[in-house]
N, C-alpha and C positions, 0 to 999 in steps of 0.2 A: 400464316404462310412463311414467314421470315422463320418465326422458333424453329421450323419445320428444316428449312434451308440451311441452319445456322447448324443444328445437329446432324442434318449428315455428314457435316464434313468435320467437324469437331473429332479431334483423336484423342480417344482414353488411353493417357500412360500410368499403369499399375505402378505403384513403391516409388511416386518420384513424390517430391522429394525424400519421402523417408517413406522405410514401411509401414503399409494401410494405408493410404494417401492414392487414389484416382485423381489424377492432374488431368484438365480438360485444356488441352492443347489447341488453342486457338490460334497456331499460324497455317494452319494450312487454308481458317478462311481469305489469307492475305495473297492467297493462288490465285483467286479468283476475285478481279478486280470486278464484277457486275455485281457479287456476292458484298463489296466492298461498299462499293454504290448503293446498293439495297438498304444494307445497315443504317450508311448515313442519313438516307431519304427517309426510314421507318423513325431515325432518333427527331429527327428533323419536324417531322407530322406530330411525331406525338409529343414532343416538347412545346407545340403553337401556345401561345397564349401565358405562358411562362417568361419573367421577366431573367433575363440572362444578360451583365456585362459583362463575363468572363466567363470564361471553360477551364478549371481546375487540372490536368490531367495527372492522375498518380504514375510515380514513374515503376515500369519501368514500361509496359502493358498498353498502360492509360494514355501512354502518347502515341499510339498507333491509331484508335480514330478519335482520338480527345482534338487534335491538331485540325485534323479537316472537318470536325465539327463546327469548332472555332471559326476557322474561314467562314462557311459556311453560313452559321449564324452572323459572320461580318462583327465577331469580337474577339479580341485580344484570348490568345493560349496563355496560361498561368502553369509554369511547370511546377510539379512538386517532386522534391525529388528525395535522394539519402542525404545524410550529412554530409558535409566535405564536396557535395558534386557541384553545386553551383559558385560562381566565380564572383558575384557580388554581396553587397551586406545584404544579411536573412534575419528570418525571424525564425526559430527551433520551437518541435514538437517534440519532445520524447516522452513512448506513450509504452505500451507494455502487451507482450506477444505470448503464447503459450508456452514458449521456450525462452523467454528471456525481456530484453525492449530494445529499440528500434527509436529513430530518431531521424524526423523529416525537416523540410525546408522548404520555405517560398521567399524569392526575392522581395526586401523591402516595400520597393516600389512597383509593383507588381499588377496592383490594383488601388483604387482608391476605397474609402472609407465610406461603406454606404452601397459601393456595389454589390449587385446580385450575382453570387457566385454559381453557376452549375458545376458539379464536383463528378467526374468522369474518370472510371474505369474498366478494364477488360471482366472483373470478376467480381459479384458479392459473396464472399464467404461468411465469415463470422462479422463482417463490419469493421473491425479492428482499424484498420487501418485510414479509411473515409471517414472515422470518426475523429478519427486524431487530425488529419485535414481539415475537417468541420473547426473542431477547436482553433485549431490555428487560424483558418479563414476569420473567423469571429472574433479571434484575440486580437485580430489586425484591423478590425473593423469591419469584415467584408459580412455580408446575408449569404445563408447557404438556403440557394432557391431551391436545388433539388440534386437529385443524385442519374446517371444513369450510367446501364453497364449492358455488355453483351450476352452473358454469362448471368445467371443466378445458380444456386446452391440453395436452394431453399431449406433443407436440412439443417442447414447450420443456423439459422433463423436471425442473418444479419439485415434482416429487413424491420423485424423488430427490431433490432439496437438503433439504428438510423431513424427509422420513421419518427421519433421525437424531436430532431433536427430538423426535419424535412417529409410531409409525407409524399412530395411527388419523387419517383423512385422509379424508374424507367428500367425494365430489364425483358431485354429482348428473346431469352431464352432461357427458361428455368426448369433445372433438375431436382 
């Protein structure tokens, strides 16, 4: 019922960001705050039984319900974000894109050594990027409990790349 809810409202933008590229635009589910509600209650249910001290969120996407999951579950948000955006000492991932590489951050102190990290974002495409967050969570000490997103892309087959990390993998809607 959710997948169901979650694509009607989902708007395909053809050639963003480049051409051949179907961008699945998920703000228009942020119109609809019951729509919003639902999300969290279905990440909620089916996370039960999952040890989680923290909720990862990638930025820029992943902290739209990465945040009120966090609450939610009554544990500390862990932002990840680009170089240069966070204001205290970090720890650096720089990991490698199909057009070039990219370079994340999580504060230090962010989490302790041994917590179970849930690593949250709006979309799984190719993995790319929640993999490079995995690393990092790990090189920090942190356990990557599981991944979840609102959004899959099954195509591109980033649930294979992940599921070695992690095979609980929560995606609420997949194309």
């Amino acid at each position: 019922m959710i997948e169901q809810q979650i694509k009607t409202v989902i708007r395909d933008i053809p050639d963003f960001p480049k051409p051949g590229i179907v961008f699945k635009d998920i703000t228009p589910i942020l119109q609809s705050p019951g729509l919003c509600e639902s999300i969290i209650d279905v990440f909620i249910a089916r996370l039960q039984g999952l040890q989680i001290d923290g909720v990862a969120g990638v930025e820029s996407r992943g902290f739209l319900f990465g945040l009120t999951l966090a609450t939610k579950l009554g544990v500390p948000f862990i932002p990840v974000r680009k170089a240069g955006k966070l204001p205290h000492t970090v720890k650096q991932k720089i990991y490698e894109l199909e057009y070039g590489s990219a370079t994340i951050e999580i504060h230090t102190d962010a989490f302790k050594p041994g917590d179970h990290i849930l690593i949250h974002d709006d979309l799984l495409a190719t993995g790319g990027t929640v993999t490079a967050a995995s690393q990092l969570i790990q090189e920090m000490g942190g356990i990557v409990s599981g991944f979840s997103f609102v959004v899959g892309l099954s195509f591109l087959n980033g649930r294979e790349k992940i599921s070695p990390i992690s095979d609980n993998i929560t995606v609420l809607a997949n194309y």
